[in-house]
Structure formats: structure tokens, C-alpha cells
TORTORZA-672144 format. One record per atom (N, C-alpha, C): atom name; residue in one letter; residue number from 1; x, z, y. Coordinates in nm, 2 decimals. Layout:
[r CA a NUM [X Z Y]]
...
***
This chain:
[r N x 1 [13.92 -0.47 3.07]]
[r CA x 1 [14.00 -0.36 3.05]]
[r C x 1 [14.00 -0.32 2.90]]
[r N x 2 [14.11 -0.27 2.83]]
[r CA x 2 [14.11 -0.21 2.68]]
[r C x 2 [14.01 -0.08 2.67]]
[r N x 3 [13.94 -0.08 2.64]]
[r CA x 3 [13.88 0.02 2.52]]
[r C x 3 [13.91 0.11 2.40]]
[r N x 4 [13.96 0.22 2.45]]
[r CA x 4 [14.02 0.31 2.35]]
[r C x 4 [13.89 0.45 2.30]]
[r N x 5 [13.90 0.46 2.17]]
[r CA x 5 [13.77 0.56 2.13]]
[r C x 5 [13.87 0.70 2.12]]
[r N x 6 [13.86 0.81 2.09]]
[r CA x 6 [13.87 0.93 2.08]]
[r C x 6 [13.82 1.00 2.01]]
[r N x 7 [13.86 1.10 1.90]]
[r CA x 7 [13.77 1.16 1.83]]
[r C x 7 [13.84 1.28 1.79]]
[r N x 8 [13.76 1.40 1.83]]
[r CA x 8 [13.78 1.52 1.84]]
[r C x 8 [13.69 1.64 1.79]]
[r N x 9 [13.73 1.74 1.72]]
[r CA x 9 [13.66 1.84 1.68]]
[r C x 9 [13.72 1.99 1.75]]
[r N x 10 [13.76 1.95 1.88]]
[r CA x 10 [13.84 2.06 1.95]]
[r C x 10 [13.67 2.06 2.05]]
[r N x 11 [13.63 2.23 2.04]]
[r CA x 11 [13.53 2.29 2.12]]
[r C x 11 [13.58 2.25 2.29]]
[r N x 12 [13.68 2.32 2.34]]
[r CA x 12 [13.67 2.26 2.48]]
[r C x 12 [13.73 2.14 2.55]]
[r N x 13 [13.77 2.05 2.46]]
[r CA x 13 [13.78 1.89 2.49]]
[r C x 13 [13.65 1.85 2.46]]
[r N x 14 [13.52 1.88 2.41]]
[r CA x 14 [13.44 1.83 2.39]]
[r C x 14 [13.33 1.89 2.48]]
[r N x 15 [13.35 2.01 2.52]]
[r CA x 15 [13.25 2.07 2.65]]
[r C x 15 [13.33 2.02 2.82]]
[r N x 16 [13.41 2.04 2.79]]
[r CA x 16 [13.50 1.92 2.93]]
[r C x 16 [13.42 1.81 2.92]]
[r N x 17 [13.44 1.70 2.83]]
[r CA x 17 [13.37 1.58 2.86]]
[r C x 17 [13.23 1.57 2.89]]
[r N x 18 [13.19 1.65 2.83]]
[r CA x 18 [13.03 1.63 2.80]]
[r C x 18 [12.99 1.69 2.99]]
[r N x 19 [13.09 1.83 3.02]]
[r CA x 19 [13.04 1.88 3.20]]
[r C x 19 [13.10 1.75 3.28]]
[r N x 20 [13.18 1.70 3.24]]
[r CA x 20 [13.24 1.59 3.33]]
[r C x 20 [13.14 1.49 3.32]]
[r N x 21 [13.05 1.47 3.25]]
[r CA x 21 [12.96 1.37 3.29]]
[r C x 21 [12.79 1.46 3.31]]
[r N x 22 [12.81 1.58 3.38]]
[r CA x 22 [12.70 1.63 3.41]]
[r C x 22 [12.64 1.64 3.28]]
[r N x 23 [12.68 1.65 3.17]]
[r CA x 23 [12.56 1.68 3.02]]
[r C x 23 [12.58 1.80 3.00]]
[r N x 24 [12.50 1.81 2.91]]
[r CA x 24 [12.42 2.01 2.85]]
[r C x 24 [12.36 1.94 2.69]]
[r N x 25 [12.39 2.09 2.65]]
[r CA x 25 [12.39 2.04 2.50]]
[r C x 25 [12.24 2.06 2.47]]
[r N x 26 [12.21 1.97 2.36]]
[r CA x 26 [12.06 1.97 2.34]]
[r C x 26 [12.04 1.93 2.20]]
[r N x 27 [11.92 1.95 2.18]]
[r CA x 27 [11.86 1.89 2.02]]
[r C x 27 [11.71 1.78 2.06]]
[r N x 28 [11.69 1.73 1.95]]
[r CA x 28 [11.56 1.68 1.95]]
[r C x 28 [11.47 1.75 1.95]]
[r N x 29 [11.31 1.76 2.03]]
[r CA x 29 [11.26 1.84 2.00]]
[r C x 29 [11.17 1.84 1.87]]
[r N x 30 [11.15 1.95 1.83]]
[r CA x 30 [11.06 1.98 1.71]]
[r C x 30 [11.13 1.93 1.59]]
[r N x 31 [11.26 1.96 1.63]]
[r CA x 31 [11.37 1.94 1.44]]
[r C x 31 [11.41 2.05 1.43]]
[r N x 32 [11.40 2.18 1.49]]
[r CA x 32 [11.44 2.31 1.45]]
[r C x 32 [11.41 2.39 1.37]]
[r N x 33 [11.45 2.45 1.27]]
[r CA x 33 [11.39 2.53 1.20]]
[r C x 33 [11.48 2.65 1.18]]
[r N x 34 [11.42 2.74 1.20]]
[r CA x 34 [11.50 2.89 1.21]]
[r C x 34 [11.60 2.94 1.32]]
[r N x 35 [11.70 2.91 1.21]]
[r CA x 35 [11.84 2.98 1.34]]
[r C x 35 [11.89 2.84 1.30]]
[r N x 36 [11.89 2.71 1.27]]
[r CA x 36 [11.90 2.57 1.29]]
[r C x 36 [11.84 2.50 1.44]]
[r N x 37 [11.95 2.48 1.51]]
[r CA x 37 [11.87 2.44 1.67]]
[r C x 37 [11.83 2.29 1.61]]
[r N x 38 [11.82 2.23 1.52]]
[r CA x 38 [11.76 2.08 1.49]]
[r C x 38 [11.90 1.96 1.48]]
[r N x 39 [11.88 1.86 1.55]]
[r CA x 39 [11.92 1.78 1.57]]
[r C x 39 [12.00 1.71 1.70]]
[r N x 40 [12.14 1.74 1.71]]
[r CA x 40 [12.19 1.76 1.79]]
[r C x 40 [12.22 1.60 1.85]]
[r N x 41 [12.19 1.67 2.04]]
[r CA x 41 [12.22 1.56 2.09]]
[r C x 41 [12.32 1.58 2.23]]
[r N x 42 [12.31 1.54 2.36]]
[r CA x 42 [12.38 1.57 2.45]]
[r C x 42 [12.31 1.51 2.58]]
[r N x 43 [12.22 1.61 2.66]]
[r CA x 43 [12.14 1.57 2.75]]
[r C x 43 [12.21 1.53 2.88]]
[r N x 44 [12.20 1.40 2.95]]
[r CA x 44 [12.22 1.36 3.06]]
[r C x 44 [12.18 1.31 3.12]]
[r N x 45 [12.20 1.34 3.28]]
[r CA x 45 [12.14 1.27 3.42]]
[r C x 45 [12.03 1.12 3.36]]
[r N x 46 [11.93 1.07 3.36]]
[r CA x 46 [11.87 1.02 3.33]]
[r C x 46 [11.86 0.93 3.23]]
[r N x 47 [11.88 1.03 3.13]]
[r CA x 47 [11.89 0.99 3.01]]
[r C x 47 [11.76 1.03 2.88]]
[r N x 48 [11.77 1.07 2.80]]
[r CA x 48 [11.62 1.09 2.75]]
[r C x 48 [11.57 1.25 2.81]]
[r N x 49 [11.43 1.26 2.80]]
[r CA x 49 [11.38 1.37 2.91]]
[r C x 49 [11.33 1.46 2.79]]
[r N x 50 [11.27 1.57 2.88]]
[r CA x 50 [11.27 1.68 2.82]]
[r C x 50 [11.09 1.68 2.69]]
[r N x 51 [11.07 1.55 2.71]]
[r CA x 51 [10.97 1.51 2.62]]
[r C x 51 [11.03 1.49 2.49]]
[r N x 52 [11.15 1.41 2.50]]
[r CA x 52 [11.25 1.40 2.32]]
[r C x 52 [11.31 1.53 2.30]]
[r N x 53 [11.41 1.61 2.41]]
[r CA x 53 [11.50 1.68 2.40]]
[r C x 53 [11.48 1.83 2.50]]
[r N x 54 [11.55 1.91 2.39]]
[r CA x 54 [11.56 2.03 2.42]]
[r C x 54 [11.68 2.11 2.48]]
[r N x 55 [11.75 2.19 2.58]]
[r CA x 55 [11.83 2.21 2.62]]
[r C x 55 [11.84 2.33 2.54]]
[r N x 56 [11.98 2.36 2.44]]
[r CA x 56 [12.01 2.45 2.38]]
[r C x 56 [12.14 2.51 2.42]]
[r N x 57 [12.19 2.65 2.41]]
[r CA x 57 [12.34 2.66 2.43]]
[r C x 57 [12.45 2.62 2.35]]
[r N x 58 [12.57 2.65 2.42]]
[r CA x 58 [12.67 2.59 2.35]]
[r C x 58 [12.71 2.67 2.23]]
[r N x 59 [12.65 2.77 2.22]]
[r CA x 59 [12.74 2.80 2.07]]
[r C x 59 [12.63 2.78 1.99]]
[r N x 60 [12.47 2.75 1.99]]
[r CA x 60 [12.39 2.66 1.89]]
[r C x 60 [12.47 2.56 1.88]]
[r N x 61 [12.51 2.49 1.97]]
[r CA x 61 [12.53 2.34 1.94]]
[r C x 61 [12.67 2.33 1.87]]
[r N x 62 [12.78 2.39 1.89]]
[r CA x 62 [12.91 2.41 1.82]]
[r C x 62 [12.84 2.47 1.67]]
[r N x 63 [12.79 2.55 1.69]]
[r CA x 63 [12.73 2.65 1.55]]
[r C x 63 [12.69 2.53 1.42]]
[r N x 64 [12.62 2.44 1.50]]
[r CA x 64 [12.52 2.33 1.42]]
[r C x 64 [12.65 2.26 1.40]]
[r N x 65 [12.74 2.20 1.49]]
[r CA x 65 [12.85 2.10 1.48]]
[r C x 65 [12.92 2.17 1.34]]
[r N x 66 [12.98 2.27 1.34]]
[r CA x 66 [13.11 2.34 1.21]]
[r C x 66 [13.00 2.33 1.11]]
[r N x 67 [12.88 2.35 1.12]]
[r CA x 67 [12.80 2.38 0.99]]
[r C x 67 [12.79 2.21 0.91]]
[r N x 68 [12.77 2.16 1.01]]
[r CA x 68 [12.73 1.99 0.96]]
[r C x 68 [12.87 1.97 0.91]]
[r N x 69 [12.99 1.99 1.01]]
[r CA x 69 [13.12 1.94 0.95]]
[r C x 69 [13.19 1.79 1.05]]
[r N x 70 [13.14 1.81 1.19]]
[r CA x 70 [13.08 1.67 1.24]]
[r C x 70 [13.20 1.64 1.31]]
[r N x 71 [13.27 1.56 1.37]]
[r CA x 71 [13.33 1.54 1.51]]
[r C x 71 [13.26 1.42 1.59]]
[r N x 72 [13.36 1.46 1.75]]
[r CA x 72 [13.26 1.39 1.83]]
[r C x 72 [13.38 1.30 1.88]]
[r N x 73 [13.30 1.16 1.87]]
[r CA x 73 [13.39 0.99 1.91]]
[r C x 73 [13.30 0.95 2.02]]
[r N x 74 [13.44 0.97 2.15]]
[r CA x 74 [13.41 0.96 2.24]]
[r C x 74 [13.47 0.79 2.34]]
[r N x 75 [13.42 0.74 2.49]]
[r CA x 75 [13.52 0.61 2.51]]
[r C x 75 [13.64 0.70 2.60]]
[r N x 76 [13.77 0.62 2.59]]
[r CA x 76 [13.83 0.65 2.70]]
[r C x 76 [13.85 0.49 2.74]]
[r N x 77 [13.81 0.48 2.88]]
[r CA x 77 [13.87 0.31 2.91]]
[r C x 77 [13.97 0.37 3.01]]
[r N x 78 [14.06 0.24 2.98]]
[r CA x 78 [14.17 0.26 3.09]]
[r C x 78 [14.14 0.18 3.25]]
[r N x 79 [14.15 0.27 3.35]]
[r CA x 79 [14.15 0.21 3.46]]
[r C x 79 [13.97 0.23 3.51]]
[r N x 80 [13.91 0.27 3.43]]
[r CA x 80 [13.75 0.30 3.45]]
[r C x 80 [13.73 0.43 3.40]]
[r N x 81 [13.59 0.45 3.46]]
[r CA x 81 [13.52 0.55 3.47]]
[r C x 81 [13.45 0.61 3.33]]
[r N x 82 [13.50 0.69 3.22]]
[r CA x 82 [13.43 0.69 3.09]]
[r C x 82 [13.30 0.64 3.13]]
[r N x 83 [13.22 0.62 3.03]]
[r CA x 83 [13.08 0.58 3.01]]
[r C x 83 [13.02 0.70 2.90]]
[r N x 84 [12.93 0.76 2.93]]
[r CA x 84 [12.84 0.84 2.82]]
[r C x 84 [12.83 0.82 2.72]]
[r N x 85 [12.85 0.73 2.64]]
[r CA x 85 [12.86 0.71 2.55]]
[r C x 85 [12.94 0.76 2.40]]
[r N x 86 [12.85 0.83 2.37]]
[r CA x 86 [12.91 0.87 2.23]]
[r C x 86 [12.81 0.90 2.10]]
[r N x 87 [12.93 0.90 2.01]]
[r CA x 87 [12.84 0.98 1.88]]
[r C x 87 [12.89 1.07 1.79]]
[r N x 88 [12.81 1.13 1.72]]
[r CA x 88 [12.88 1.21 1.62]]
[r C x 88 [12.88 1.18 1.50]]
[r N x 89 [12.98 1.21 1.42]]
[r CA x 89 [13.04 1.16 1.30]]
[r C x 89 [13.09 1.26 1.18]]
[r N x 90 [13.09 1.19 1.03]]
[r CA x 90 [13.12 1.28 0.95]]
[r C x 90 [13.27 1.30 0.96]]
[r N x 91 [13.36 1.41 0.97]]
[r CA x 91 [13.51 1.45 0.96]]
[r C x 91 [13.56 1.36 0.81]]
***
């Protein structure tokens, strides 16, 4: 099947995909400092546990995203089920 990527810095095309695969926004733990939630990531169904990652809300995690300047590249496959998979990137 073709493999098409996506890349978006729109807030609720990127909280849509992330609930459509059961994820919650998170950081690494122990990169925070202040009103900086750390190191953003996107916690999912058995994926790294709450030993690496911290569940934060969404406007930390958008907050950290506009501050960095970041968008998020995501898969769309045709005819299949996305896959989790993604990253974030400089705009």
C-alpha cells in the first residue's frame, strides 16, 4: 500500500489523531523545569510507561509545541489503519 506522511501545526487535527489512537500528551520524565513541561512526547497504549513519561495536559503540550516552533508529521496509509507513528519537527 502507498505511504503518505502529513504534517500539521493545526491544534485539533493533531489532538484528533493523537485520541484516535488512544494517546495523551506527555513529556519525559525529569526534563521539566518551571513552567517548561520538558520534553514532549505522546503517550500510548503500550508504549513507553510511566517510568520514561509523564502525562501532561494539552495546553502544556501545545504551549511547549508554539514555543519550540515545532509541527507534527504524521502516517496516513491508504487502505490501512494509521500506525502511531510519528515525530516532531522544526516548521
Amino acid at each position: 500500500m502507498a505511504s503518505q506522511r502529513s504534517t500539521t501545526t493545526d491544534h485539533d487535527e493533531i489532538r484528533a489523531w493523537v485520541e484516535k489512537h488512544d494517546g495523551r500528551p506527555a513529556a519525559v520524565k525529569y526534563t521539566a523545569t518551571g513552567d517548561d513541561p520538558g520534553v514532549l512526547r505522546i503517550g500510548f497504549p503500550g508504549g513507553m510507561g510511566p517510568d520514561v513519561i509523564e502525562q501532561i495536559t494539552w495546553d502544556q503540550w501545545f504551549g511547549k509545541f508554539e514555543d519550540e516552533g515545532l509541527a507534527f508529521c504524521y502516517p496516513r496509509r491508504q487502505g490501512e489503519e494509521d500506525s502511531t507513528s510519528f515525530r516532531l519537527e522544526e516548521r
